[in-house]
C-alpha positions as a Markdown table, in Angstrom:
| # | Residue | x | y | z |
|---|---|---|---|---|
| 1 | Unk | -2.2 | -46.6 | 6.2 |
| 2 | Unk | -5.7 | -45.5 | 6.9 |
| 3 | Unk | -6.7 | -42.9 | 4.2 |
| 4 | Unk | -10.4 | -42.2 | 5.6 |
| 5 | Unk | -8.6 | -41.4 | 8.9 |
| 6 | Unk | -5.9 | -39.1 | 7.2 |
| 7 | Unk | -8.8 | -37.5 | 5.4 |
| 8 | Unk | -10.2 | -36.6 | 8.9 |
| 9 | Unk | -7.3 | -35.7 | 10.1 |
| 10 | Unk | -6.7 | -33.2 | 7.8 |
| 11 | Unk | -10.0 | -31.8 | 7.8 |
| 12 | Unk | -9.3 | -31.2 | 11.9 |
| 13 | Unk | -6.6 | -29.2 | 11.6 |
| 14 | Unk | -7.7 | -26.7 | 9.1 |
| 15 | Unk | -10.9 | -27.0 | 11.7 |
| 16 | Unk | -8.2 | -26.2 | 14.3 |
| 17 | Unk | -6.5 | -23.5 | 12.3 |
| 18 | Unk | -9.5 | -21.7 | 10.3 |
| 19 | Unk | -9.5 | -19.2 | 13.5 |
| 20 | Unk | -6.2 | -17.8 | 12.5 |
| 21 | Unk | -6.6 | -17.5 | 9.0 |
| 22 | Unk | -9.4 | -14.8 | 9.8 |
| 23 | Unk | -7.1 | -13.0 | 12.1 |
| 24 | Unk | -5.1 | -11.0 | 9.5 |
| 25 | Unk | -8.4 | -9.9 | 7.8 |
| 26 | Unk | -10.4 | -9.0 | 11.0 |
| 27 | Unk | -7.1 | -6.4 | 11.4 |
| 28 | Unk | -7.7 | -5.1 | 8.1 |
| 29 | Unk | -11.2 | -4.3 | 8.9 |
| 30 | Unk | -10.6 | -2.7 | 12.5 |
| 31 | Unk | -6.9 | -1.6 | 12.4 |
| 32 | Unk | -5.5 | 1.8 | 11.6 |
| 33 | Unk | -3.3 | 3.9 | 14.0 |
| 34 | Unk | -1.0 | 4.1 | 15.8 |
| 35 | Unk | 1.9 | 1.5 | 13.9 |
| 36 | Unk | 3.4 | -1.1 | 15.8 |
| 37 | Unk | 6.8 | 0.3 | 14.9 |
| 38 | Unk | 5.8 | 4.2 | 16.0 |
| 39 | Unk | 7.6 | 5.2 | 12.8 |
| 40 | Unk | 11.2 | 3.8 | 13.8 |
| 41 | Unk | 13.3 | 2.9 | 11.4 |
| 42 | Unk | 16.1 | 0.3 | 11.7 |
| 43 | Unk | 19.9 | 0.8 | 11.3 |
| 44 | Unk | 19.4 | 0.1 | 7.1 |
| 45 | Unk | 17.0 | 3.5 | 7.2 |
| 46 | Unk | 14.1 | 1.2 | 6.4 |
| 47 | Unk | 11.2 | 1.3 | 8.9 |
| 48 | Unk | 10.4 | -1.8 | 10.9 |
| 49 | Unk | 7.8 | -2.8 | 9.9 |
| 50 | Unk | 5.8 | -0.2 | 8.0 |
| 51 | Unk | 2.0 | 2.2 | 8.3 |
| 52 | Unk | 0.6 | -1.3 | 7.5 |
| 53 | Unk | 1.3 | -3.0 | 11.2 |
| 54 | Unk | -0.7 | -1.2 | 13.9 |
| 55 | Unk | -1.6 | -1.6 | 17.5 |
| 56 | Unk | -5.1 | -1.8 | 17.2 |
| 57 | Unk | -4.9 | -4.3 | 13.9 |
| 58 | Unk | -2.9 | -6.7 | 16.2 |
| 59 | Unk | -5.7 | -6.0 | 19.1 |
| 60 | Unk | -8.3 | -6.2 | 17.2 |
| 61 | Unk | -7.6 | -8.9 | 14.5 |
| 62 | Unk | -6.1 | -11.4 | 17.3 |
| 63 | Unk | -9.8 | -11.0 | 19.5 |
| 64 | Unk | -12.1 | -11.3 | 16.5 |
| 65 | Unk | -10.4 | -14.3 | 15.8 |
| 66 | Unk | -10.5 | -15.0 | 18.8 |
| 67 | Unk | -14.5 | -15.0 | 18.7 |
| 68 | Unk | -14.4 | -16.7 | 16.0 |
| 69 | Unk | -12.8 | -20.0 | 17.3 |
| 70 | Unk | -15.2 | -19.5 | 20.7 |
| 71 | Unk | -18.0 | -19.6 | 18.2 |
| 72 | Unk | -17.1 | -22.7 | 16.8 |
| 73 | Unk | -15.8 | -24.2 | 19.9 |
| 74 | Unk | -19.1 | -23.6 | 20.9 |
| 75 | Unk | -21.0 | -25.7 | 17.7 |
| 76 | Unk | -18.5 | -28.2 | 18.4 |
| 77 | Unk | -19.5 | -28.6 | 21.8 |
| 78 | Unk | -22.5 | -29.9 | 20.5 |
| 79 | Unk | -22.0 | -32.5 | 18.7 |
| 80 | Unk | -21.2 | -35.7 | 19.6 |
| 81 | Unk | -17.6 | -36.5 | 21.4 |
| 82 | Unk | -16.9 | -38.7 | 19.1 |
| 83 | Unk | -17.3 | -36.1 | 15.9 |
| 84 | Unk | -15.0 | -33.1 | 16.7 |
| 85 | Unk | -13.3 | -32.2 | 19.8 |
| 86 | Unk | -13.1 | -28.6 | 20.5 |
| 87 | Unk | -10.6 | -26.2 | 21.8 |
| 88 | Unk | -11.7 | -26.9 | 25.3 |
| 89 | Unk | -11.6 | -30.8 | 24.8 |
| 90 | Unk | -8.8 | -33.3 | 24.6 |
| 91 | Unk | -8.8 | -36.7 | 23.1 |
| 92 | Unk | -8.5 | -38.3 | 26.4 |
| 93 | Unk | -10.8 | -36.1 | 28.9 |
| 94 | Unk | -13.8 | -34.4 | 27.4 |
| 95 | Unk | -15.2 | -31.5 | 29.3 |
| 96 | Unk | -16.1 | -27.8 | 28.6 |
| 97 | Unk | -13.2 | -26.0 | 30.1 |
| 98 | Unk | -13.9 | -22.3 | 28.7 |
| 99 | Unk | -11.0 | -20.9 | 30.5 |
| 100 | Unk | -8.7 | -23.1 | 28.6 |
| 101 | Unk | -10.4 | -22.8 | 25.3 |
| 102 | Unk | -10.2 | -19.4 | 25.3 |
| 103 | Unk | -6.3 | -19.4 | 26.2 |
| 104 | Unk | -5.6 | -21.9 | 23.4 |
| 105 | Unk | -7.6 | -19.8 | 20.7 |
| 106 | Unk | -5.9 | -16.7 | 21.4 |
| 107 | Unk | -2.7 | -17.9 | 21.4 |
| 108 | Unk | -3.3 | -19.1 | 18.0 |
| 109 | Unk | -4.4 | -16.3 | 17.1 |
| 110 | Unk | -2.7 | -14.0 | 18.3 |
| 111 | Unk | 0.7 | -16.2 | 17.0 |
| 112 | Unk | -0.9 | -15.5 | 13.4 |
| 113 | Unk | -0.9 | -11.7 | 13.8 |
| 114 | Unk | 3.0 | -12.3 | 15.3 |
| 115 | Unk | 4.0 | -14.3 | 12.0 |
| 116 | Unk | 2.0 | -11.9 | 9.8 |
| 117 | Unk | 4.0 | -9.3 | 11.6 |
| 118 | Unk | 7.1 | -10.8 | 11.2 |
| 119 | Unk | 6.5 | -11.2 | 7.6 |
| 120 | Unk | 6.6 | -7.5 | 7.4 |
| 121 | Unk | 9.9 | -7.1 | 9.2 |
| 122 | Unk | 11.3 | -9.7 | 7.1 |
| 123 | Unk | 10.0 | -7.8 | 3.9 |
| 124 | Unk | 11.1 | -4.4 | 4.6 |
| 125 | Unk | 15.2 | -5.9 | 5.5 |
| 126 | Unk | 14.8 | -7.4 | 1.8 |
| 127 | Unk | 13.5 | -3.8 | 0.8 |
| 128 | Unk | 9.9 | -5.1 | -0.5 |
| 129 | Unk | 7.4 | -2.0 | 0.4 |
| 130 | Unk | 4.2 | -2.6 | 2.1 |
| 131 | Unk | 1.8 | -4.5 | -0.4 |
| 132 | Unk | 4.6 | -6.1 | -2.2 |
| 133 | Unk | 4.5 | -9.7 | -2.9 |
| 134 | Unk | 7.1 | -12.0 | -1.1 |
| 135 | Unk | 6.6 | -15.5 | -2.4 |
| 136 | Unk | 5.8 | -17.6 | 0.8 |
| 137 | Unk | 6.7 | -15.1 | 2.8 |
| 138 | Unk | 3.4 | -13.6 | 3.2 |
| 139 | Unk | 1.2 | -16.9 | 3.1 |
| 140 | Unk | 3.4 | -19.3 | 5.4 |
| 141 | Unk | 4.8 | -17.4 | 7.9 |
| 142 | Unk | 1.7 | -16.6 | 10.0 |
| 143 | Unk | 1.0 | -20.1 | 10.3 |
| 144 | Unk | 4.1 | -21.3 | 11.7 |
| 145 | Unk | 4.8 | -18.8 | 13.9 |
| 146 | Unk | 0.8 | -19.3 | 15.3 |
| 147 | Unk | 1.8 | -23.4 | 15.7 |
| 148 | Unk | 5.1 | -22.8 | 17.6 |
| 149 | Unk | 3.8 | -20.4 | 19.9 |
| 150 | Unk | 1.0 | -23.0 | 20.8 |
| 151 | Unk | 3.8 | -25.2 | 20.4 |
| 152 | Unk | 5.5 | -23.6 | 23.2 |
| 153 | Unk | 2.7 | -22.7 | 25.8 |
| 154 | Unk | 0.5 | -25.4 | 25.2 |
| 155 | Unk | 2.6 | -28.3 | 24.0 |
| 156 | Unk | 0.2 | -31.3 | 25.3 |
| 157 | Unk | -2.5 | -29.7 | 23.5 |
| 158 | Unk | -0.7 | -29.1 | 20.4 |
| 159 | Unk | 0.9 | -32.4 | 20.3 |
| 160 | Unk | -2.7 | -34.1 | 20.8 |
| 161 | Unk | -4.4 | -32.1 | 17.9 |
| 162 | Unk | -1.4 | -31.5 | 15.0 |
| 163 | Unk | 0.8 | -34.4 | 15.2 |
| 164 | Unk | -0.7 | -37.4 | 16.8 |
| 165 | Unk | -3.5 | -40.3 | 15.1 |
| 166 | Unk | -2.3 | -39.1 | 11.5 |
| 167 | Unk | -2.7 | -35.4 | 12.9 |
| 168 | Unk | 0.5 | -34.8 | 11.0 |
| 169 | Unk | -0.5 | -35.2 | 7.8 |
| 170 | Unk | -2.7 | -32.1 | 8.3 |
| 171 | Unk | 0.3 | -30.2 | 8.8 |
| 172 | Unk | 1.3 | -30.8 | 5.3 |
| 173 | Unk | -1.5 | -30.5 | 4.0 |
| 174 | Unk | -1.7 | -27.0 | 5.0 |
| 175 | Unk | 1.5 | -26.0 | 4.6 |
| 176 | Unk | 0.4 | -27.0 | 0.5 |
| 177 | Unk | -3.1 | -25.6 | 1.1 |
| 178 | Unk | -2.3 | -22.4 | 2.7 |
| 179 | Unk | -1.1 | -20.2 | -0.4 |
| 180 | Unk | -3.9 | -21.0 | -2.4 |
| 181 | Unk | -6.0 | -19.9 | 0.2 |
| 182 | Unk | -4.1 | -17.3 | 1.7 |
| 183 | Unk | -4.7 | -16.0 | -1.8 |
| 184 | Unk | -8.5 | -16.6 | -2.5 |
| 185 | Unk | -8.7 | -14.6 | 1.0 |
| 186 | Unk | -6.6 | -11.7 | -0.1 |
| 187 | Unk | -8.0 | -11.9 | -3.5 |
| 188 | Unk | -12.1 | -11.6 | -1.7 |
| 189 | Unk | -10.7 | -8.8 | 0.4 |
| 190 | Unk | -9.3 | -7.0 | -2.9 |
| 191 | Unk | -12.7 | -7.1 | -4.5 |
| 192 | Unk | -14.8 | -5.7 | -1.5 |
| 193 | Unk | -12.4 | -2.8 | -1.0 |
| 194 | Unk | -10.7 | -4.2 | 2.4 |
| 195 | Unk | -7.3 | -4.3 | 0.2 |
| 196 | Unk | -5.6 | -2.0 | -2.2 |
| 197 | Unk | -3.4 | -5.2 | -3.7 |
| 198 | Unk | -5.4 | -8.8 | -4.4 |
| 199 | Unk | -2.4 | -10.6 | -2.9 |
């Protein structure tokens, strides 16, 4: 087993994944309005997902994100082919397809706000409020649901950046990793005033 090669491995995929950990926090900051749920509730009387879940958060939090992964698909662009390979490459054809970058970004994104989302639904049929803590719940579920959606509408590119060459071992990684820093996130957004709960 090659542990320098693990070591990069991991390191990729929290590369990969770093745009959807900010997606949930860009919402914070620009969402607001009109909730996802228009203030249905479901057959237990409980809404479905809560004030907290709005249109424009899931908008705006997914295309932030979204920038931020173009951003860095960018940087990586520029570096040698044999150092990182962006969004828009794959390990067997590099190129600088924009187009597909962007697609694969979004989805990611845009799959985190889903699983954060879902997360809420979940909470409020186990009759946690909005801010309540949910052990896992809250930390895991965006980042599963973001990896089967790519899973499911880009599956070559997937496969070739989270499971192959030792890619794998990222995965679990992050699935010990994310917790911590799904709290250290929430915990920063606490203490600038973006959250009323540091969790």
């Amino acid at each position: 087993m090659d542990w320098a090669e693990i070591g990069i491995a991991i390191g990729m995929t929290f590369y990969f994944v770093f745009p959807a950990y900010t997606a949930n926090s860009f919402a914070l900051l620009v969402g607001g309005g009109t909730p996802m749920d228009f203030g249905r509730k479901m057959r237990d009387g409980k809404r479905i997902l809560g004030d907290g879940k709005t249109w424009r958060g899931l908008v705006g939090g997914s295309l932030l994100a979204t920038g931020v992964g173009l951003i860095m698909n960018y940087a990586g662009l520029l570096l040698p082919a044999d150092w990182v390979h962006p969004w828009s490459r794959s390990d067997w054809a590099y190129n600088s397809d924009w187009g597909f970058a962007i697609a694969v970004i979004f989805i990611l994104c845009f799959g985190a706000m889903l699983g954060d989302s879902l997360g809420s639904f979940i909470k409020r049929r186990r009759g946690i409020g909005q801010g309540g803590k949910a052990l896992l719940l809250d930390q895991l579920t965006f980042l599963l649901v973001a990896w089967l959606l790519l899973f499911a509408l880009a599956t070559g590119w997937f496969l070739d950046h989270f499971l192959y060459n030792y890619r794998w071992c990222g995965i679990i990684a992050l699935l010990i990793l994310t917790p911590l820093i799904h709290r250290f996130i929430n915990w920063v957004g606490y203490k600038i005033g973006a959250k009323k709960v540091p969790w």
